[in-house]
C-alpha positions as CSV (number, residue, x, y, z in Angstrom):
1,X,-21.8,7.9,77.1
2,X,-20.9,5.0,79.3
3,X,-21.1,2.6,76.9
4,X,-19.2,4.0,74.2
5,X,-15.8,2.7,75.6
6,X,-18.0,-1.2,76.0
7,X,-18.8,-0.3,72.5
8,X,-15.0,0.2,71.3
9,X,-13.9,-3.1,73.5
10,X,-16.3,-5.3,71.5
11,X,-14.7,-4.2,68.1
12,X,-11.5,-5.6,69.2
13,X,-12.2,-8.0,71.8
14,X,-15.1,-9.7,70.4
15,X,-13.4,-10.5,66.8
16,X,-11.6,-13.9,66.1
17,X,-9.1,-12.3,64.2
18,X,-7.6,-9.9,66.8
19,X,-4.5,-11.3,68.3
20,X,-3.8,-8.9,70.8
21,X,-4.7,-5.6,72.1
22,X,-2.7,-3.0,73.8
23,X,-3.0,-3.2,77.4
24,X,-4.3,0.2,78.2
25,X,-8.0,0.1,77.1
26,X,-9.1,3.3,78.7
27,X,-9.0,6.6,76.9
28,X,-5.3,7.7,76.8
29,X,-5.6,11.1,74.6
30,X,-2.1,10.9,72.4
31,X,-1.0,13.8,70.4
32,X,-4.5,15.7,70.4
33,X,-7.2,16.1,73.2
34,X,-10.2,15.9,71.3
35,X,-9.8,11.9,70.4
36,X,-9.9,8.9,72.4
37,X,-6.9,6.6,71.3
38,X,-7.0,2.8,71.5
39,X,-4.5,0.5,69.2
40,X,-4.8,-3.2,68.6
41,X,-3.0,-6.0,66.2
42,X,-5.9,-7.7,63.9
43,X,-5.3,-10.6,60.9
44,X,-2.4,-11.3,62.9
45,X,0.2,-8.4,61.8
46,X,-2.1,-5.7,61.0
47,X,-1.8,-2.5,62.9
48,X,-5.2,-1.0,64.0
49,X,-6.0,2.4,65.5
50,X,-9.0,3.7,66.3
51,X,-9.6,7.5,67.1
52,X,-12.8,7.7,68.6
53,X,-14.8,11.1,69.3
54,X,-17.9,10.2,71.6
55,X,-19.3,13.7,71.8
56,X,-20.0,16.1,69.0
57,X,-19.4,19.1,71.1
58,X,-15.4,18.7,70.6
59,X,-15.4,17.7,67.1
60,X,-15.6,20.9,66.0
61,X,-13.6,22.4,68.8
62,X,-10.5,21.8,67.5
63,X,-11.4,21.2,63.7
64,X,-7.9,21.6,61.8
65,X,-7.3,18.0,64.2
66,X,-10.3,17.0,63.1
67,X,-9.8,17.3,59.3
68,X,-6.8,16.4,60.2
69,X,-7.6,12.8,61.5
70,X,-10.7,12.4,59.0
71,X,-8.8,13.1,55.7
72,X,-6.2,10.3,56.6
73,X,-8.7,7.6,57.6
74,X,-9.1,4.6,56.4
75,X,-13.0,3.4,57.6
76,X,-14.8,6.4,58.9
77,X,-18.0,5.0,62.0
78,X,-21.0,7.7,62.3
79,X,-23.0,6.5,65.3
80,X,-26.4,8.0,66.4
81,X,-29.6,7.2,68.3
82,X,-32.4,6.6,67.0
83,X,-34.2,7.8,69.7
84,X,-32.5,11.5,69.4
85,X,-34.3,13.3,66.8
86,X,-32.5,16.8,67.6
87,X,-29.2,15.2,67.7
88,X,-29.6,13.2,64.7
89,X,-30.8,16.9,62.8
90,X,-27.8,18.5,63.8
91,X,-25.6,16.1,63.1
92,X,-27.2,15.7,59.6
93,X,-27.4,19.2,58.8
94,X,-23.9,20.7,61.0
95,X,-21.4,17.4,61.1
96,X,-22.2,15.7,58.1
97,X,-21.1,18.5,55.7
98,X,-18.1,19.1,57.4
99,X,-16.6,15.1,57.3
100,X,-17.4,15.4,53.5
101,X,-15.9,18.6,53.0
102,X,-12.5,16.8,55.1
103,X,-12.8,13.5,53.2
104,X,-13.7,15.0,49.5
105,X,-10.5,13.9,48.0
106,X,-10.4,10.3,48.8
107,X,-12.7,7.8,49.0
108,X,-13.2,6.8,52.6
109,X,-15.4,3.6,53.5
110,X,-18.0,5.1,55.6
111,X,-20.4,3.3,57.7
112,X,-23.8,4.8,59.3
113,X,-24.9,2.6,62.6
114,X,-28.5,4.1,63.9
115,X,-28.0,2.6,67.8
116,X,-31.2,1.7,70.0
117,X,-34.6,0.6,69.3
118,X,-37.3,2.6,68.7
119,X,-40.2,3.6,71.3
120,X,-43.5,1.6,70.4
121,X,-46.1,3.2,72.4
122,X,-49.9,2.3,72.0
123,X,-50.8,5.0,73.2
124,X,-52.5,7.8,71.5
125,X,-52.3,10.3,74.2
126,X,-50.8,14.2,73.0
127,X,-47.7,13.2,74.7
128,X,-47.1,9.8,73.6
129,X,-47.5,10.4,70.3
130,X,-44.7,13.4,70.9
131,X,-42.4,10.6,72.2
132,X,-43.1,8.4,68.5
133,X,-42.3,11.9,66.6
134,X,-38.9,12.3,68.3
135,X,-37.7,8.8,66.7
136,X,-35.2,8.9,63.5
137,X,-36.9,6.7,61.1
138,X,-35.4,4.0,58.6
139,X,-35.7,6.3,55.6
140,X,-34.2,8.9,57.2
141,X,-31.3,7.4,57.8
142,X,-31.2,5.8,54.7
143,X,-31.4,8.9,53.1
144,X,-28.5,10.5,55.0
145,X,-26.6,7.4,54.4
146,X,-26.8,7.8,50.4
147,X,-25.5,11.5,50.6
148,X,-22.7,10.3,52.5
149,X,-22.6,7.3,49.6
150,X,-22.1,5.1,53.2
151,X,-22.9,1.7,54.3
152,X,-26.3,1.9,56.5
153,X,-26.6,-0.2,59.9
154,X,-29.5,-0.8,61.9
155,X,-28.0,-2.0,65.8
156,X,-31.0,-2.6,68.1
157,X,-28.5,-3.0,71.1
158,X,-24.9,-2.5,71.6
159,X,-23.3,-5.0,74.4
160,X,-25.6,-7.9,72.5
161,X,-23.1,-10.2,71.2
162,X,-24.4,-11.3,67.8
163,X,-24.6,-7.5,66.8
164,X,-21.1,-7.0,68.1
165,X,-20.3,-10.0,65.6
166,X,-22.6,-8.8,62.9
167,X,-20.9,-5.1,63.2
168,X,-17.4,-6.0,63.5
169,X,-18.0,-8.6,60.4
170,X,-19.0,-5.7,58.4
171,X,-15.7,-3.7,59.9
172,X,-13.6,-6.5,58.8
173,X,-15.2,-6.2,55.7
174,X,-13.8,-2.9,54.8
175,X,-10.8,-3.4,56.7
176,X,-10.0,-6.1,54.0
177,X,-11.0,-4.0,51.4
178,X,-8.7,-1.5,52.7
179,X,-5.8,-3.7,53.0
180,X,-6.1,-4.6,49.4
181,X,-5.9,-1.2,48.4
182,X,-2.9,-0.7,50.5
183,X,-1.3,-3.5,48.8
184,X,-1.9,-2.6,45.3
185,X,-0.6,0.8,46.0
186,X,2.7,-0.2,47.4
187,X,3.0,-3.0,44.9
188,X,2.8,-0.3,41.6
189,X,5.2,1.8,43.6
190,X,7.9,-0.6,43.9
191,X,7.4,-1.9,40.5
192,X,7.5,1.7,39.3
193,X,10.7,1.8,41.1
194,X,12.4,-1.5,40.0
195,X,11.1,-0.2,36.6
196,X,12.7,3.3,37.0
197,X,16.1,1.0,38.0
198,X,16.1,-1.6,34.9
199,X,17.6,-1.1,31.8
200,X,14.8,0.4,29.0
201,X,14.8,-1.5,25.8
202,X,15.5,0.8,23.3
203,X,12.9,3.3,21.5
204,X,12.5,3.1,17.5
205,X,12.1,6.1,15.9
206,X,9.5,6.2,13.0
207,X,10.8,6.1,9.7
208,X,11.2,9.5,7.4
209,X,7.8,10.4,5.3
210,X,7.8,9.5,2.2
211,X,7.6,12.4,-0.4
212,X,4.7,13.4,-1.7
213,X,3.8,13.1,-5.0
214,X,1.3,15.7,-6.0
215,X,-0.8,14.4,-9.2
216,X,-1.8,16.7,-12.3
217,X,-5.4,17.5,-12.9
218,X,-7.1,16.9,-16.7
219,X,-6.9,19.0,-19.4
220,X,-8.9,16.8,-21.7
221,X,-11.6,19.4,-22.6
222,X,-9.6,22.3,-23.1
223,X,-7.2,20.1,-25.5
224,X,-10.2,19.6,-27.7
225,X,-11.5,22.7,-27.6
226,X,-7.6,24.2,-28.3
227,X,-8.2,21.7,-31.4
228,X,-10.8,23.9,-32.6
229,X,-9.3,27.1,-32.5
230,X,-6.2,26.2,-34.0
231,X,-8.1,24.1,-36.4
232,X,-5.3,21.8,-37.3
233,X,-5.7,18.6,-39.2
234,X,-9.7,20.0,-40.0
235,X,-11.4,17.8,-41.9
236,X,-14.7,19.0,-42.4
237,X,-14.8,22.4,-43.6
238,X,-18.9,24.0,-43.4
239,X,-19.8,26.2,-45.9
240,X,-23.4,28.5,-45.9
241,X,-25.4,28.4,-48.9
242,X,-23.8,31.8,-50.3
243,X,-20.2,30.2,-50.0
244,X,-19.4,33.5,-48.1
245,X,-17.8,32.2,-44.9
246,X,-16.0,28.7,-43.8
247,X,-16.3,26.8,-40.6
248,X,-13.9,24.0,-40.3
249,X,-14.2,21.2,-37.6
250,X,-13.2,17.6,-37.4
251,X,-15.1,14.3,-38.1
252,X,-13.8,12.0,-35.3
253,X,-14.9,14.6,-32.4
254,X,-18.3,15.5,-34.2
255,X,-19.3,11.7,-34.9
256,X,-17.9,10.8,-31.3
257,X,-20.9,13.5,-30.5
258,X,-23.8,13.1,-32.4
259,X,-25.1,10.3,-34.5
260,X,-26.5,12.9,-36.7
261,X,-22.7,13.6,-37.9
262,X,-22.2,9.5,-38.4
263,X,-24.9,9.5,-40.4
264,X,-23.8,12.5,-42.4
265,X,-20.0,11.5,-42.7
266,X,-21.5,7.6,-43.6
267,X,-20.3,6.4,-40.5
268,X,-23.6,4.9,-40.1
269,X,-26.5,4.0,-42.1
270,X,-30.1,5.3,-41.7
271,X,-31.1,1.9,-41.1
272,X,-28.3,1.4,-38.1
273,X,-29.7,4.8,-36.5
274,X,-33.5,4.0,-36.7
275,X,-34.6,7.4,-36.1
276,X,-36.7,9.1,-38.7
277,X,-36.2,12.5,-36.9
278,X,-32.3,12.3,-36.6
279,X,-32.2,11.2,-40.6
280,X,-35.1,14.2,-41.2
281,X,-32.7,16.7,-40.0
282,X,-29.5,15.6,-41.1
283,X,-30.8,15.7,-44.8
284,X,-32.8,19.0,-44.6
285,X,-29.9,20.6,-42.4
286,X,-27.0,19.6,-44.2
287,X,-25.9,18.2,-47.7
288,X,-22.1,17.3,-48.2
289,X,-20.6,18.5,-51.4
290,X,-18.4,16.9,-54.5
291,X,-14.9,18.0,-53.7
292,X,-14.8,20.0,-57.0
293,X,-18.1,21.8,-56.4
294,X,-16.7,24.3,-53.9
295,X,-13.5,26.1,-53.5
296,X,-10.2,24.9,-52.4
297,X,-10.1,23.5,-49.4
298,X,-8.3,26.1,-46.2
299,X,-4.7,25.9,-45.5
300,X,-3.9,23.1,-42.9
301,X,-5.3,19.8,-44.2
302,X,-3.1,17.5,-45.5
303,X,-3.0,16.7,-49.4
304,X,-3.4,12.7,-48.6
305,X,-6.7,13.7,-46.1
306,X,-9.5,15.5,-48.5
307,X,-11.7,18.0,-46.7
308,X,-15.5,16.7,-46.3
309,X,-17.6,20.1,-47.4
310,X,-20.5,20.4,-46.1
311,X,-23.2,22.9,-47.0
312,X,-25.5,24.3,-44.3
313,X,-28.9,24.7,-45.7
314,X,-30.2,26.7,-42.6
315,X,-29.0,30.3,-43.0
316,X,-29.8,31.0,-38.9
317,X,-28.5,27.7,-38.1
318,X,-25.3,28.3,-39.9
319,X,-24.6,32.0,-38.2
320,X,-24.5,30.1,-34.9
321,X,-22.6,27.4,-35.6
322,X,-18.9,28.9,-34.4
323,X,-21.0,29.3,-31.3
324,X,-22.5,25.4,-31.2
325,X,-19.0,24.1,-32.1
326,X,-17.0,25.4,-29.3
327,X,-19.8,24.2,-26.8
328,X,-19.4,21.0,-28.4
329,X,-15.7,21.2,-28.3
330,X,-15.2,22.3,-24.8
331,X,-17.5,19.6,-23.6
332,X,-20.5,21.2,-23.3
333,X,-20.5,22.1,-20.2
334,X,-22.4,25.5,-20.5
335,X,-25.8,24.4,-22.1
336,X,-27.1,28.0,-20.4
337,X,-24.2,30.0,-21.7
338,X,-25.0,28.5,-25.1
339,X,-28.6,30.1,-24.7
340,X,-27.3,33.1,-24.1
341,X,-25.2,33.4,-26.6
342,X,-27.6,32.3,-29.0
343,X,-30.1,34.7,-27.7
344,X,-27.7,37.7,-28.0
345,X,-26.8,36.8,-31.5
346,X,-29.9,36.2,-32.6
347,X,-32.3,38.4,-30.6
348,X,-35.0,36.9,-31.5
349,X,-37.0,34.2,-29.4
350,X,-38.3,32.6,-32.3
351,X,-35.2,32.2,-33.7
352,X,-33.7,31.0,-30.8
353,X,-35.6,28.5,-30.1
354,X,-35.4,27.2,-33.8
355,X,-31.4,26.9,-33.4
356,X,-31.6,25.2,-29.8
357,X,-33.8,22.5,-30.9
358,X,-31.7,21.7,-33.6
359,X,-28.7,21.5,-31.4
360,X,-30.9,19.0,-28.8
361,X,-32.0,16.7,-32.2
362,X,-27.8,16.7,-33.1
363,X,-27.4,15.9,-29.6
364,X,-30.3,13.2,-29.4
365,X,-30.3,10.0,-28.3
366,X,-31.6,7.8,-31.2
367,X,-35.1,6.2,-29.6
368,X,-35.5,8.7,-26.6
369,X,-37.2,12.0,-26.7
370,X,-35.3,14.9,-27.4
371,X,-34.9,17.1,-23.9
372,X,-33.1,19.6,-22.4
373,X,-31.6,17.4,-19.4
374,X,-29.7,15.3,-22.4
375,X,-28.2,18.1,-23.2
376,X,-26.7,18.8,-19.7
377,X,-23.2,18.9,-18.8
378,X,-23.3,15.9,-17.6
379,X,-24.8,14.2,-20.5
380,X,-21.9,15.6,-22.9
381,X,-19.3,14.8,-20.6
382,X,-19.6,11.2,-19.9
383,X,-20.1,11.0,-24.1
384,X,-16.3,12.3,-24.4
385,X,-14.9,9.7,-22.5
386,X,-16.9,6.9,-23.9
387,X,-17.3,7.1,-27.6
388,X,-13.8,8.3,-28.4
389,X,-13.1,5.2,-27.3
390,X,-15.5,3.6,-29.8
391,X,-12.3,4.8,-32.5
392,X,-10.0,3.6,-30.6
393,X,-7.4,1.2,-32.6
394,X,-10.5,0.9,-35.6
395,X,-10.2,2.2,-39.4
396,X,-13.4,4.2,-38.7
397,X,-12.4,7.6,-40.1
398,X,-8.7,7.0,-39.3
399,X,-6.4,9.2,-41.3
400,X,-3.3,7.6,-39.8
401,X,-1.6,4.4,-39.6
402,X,1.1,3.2,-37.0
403,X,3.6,0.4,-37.8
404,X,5.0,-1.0,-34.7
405,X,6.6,-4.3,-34.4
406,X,5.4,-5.9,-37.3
407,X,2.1,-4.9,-36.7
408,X,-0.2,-1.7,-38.1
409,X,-2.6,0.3,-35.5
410,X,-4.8,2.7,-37.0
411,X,-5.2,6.3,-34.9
412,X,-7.1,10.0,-35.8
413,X,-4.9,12.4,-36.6
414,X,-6.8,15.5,-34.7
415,X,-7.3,13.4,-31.6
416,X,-3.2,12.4,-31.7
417,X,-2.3,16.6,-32.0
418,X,-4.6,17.3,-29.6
419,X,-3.8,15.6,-26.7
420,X,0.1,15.0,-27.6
421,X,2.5,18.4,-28.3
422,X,5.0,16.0,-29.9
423,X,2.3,14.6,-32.4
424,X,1.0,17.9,-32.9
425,X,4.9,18.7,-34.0
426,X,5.2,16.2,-35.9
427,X,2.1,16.1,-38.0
428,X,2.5,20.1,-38.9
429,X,6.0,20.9,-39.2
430,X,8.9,19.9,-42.2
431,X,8.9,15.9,-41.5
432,X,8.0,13.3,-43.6
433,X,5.3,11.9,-41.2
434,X,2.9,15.5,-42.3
435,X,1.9,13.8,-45.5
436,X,2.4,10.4,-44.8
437,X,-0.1,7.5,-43.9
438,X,2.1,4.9,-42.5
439,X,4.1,6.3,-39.8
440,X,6.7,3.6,-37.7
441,X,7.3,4.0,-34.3
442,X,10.5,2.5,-32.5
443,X,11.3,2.1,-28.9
444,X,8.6,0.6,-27.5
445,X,6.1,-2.7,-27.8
446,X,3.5,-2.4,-29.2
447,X,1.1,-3.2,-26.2
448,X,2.7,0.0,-24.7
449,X,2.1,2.2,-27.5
450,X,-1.7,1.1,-27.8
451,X,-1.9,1.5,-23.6
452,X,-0.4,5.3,-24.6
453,X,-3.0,6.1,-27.3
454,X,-5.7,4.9,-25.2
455,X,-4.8,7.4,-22.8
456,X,-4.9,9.5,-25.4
457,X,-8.4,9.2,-26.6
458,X,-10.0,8.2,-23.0
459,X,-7.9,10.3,-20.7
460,X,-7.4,7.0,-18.3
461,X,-5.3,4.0,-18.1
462,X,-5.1,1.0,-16.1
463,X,-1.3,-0.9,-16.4
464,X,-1.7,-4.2,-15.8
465,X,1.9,-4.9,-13.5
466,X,4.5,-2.6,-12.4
467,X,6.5,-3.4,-15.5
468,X,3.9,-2.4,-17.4
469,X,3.4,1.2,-15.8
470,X,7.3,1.8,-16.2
471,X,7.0,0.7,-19.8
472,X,4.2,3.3,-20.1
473,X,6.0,6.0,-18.2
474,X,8.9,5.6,-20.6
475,X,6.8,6.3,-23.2
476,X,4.7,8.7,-21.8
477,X,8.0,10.7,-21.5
478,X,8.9,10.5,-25.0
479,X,5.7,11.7,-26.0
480,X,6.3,14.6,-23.6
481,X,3.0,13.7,-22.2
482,X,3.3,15.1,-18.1
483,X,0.0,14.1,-16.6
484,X,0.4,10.1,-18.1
485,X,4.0,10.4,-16.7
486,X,2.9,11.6,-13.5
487,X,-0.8,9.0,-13.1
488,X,2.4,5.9,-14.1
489,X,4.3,7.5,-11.3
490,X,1.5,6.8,-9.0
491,X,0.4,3.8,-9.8
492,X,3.9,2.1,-9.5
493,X,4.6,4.0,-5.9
494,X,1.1,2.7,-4.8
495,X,1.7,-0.4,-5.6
496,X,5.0,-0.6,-3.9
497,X,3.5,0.8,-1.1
498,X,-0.2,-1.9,-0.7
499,X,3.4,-4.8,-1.2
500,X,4.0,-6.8,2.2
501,X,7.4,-6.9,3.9
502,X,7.8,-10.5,2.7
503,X,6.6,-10.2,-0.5
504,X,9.1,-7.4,-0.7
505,X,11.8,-9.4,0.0
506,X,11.0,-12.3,-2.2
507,X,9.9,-10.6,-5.2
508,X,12.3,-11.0,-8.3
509,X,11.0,-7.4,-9.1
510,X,14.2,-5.1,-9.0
511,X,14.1,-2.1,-7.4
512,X,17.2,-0.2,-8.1
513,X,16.6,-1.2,-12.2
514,X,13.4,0.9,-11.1
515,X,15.3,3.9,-9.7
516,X,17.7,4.0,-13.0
517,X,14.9,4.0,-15.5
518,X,13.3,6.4,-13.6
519,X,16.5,8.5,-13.3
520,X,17.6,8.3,-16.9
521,X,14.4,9.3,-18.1
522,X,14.3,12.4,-16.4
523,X,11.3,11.1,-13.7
524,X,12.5,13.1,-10.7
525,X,9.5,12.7,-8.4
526,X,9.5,8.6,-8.4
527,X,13.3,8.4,-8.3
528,X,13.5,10.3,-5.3
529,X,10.4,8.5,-3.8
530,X,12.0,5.0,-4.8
531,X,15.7,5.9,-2.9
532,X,13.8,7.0,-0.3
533,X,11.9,3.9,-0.3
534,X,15.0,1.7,-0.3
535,X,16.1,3.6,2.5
536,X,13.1,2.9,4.7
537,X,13.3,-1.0,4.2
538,X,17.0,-0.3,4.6
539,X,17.2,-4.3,6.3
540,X,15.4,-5.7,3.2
541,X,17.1,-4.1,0.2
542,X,20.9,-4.6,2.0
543,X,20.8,-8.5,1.9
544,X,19.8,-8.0,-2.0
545,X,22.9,-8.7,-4.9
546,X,21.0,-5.3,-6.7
547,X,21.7,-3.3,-3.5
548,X,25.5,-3.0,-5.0
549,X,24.3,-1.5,-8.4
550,X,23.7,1.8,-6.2
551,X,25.8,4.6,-7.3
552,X,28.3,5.9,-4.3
553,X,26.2,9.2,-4.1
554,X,22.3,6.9,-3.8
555,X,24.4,4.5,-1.2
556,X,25.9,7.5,0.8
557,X,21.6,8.9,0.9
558,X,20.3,5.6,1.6
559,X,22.5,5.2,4.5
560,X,22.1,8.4,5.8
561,X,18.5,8.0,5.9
562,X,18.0,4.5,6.7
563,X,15.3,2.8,9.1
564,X,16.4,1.4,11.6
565,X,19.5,3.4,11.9
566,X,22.4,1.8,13.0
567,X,22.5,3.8,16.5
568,X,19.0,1.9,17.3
569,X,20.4,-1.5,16.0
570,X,23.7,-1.3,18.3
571,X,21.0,-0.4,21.0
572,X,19.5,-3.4,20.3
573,X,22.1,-5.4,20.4
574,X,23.2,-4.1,23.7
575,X,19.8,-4.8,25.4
576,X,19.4,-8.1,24.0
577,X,22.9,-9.0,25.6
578,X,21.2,-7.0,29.0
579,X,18.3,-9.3,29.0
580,X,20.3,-12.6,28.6
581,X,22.6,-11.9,31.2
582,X,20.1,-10.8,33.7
583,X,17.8,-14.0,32.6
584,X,14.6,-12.5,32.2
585,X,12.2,-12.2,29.2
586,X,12.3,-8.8,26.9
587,X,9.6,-7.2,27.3
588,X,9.9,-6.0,23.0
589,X,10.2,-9.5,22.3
């Protein structure tokens, strides 16, 4: 105990960078009686005070001054000898928790000095070897050091003076540490301050969402298979062997199927299909009649398109085919349900299985095997899609012929009612073009009109420009044709959307012309989506000679819901004029 106050001396005496210490050295107890208090100036201004508790009785005699003193420490000192086993256990297992539990929310340097050297004794006498036991080994302090997460110090003597130097180097350490701390601390406070002072540059709202434009799904397959039960512009009309019944169907969607049917309709010749089993079945399944061998042909065709007749020399066969038709007609999508329905008409497995294998050999492949994966949903599906367009714009089987702009494009007559309502109008009602071949079309080029029946026949597009997709949207509405008006819609607000700021603004694409066609031909969704646009590059579209072909009531919405606003551009303005009078840099800019 009598060195302790040496001990406390050589902290402050023994540095270089203490520049004075207060004159009273000796334990002067201010403001609590547990703690010895000495004060001293260190780095030349730095205020240093040093509470120091040199016996662990009165720690924990007064222990709310205790917490008190720990929790606001900056560099907590544990000191122990290492020749005091018992003290160093109850200090490990009493004190220790207690300064963690006062310093847990901060973290407090702390540094772990074991004092003294330890006994060496050669002697292996019963009580010497009690003396070696008593010592506090290296590990042991080690080990309390890393609970504490401290800094641990071996000091073989205390009034040495290169472990005074070596100790209070370490001190400084921290202290420095400490004071850096300090200094960031303050230094975020008063910039928080002078930050809570200054002028704020002003906050820019996000713009308004865009509307959303909801697209339609396909109705591709159930157009065809409407075609069938309505049987308009029918074609082919199948007749049994007794002539008792009728079955009437069309040749572009049967040859778009089955090369069977190409080779029965003369699409195709045997030697184009190269398929003896397709050719065996088509001549011992079917044989097309003379147009005078068989009765008149069923109300519906037209007078300038003859029906094919087609006899149907297998009687089982022909009893199903309503049944194969409309699978074939809706897209086959239900090869099972076809089964079923076979099965139950039939009731018969032997029968059954006849008709289904003749249904897989009209469905075949020409040069693959003949399975009932080909015949899968997915099979029949993809063949839609793809060989309609193999009679797209060609005189294969066409039964109608467009004259636009000096130019003919032949077209199906069944695949034009199916898909359009307008068509369908106007190729069954009182108008000239029901029994006529030529048919003119006005109004649009003739690249648009050929973009608008491949839609038709392949249920896709793909406009080259925006120009283009207006052009087909126009088109599209005068057809009365929704989901082509609405997948236009898209592509042009898509478009507009992937366009950069300065493309934007140096593009001699006009906008507003947009928004009237739009309006004017009763496209609601884009010419809402287009004001709204305008309104959101508010600072792009205003320096533009088109901006003053806005009607009052689109100028009165696009200023109501323009981005920026004008509040956040007179903000603006006002902190720009802020910063250059103060002469500091924007922190926006």
């Amino acid at each position: 105990d009598s060195q302790e106050p040496s001990l406390i001396c050589s902290y402050l005496r023994r540095s270089a960078l203490v520049s004075r210490i207060d004159s009273s050295l000796s334990a002067s107890h201010v403001g609590t009686p547990v703690f010895a208090k000495y004060q001293a100036c260190v780095f030349g201004n730095v205020r240093l005070v040093v509470h120091d508790c040199h016996i662990w009785d009165i720690f924990d005699s007064d222990w709310y001054t205790s917490r008190t003193l720990i929790g606001e420490a900056d560099i907590i000192v544990i000191k122990y000898s290492v020749n005091d086993k018992t003290s160093f256990q109850e200090l490990r297992d009493g004190y220790v928790p207690m300064i963690k539990q006062a310093s847990s929310h901060c973290s407090v340097p702390v540094i772990i000095s074991a004092i003294g050297a330890r006994k060496t004794v050669s002697c292996t006498c019963p009580l010497c070897t009690s003396d070696r036991r008593s010592c506090v080994t290296t590990s042991e302090g080690v080990q309390l050091a890393r609970e504490l997460g401290a800094t641990y110090l071996e000091l073989h003597a205390l009034n040495d003076f290169y472990v005074q130097k070596y100790f209070g180097g370490v001190l400084e350490y921290f202290m420095i540490q400490t004071l850096n701390q300090k200094s960031s601390e303050k230094m975020k406070k008063k910039k928080k301050t002078q930050k809570c002072h200054r002028v704020q540059p002003p906050q820019l709202e996000q713009p308004e969402k865009m509307p959303i434009l909801k697209g339609e799904a396909s109705h591709y397959d159930a157009d065809l298979h409407n075609l069938l039960c309505c049987c308009q512009c029918a074609d082919v009309a199948f007749y049994p062997e007794d002539l008792s019944t009728v079955v009437e169907a069309h040749k572009i969607i049967l040859c778009s199927v089955s090369p069977l049917f190409m080779l029965l309709f003369e699409v195709k010749t045997p030697d184009d299909i190269r398929d003896a089993s397709i050719v065996q079945t088509a001549r011992s399944l079917f044989a097309v009649e003379p147009e005078d061998a068989l009765p008149p042909a069923p109300r519906g065709i037209p007078p300038c398109v003859p029906p094919v007749r087609v006899v149907v020399k297998d009687s089982v066969f022909c009893s199903c085919l309503p049944d194969i038709l409309r699978f074939i007609y809706s897209g086959a999508f239900q090869w099972e349900q076809l089964e079923e329905d076979i099965k139950k008409k039939l009731k018969d497995p032997e029968k059954t299985e006849h008709v289904l294998e003749k249904v897989k050999c009209i469905l075949k492949t020409p040069g693959k095997l003949n399975t009932v994966k080909d015949c899968r949903s997915h099979q029949i599906k993809h063949l839609y899609n793809t060989s309609l367009r193999l009679f797209f714009n060609t005189p294969v089987l066409a039964d109608v012929i467009f004259k636009i702009q000096g130019a003919t494009v032949p077209a199906h007559r069944a695949v034009l009612v199916a898909r359009c309502e307008v068509m369908a109008a106007m190729f069954n009602g009182n108008y000239l073009e029901a029994n006529s071949v030529l048919v003119p079309v006005y109004g649009v080029s003739k690249d648009t009109f050929l973009s608008f029946l491949e839609y038709l026949y392949t249920d896709s597009c793909c406009p080259a420009s925006i120009l283009q997709a207006m052009s087909l949207l126009i088109c599209a509405e005068m057809y009365q044709v929704m989901r082509l008006q609405h997948i236009c819609e898209l592509y042009i607000i898509t478009q507009l959307q992937s366009m950069p700021s300065r493309e934007l603004a140096s593009t001699s694409l006009s906008i507003v012309s947009l928004l009237k066609k739009a309006k004017f031909h009763n496209s609601d969704c884009l010419s809402t989506w287009l004001l709204h646009f305008i309104a959101t590059n508010y600072l792009i579209f205003s320096q533009k000679p088109e901006f003053q072909d806005l009607s009052v009531e689109e100028r009165n919405f696009v200023e109501m819901h323009r981005w920026p606003s004008n509040l956040y551009l007179k903000q603006l303005a006002d902190y720009r004029n802020y910063v250059h009078s103060q002469k500091c840099h924007c922190t926006v800019m």
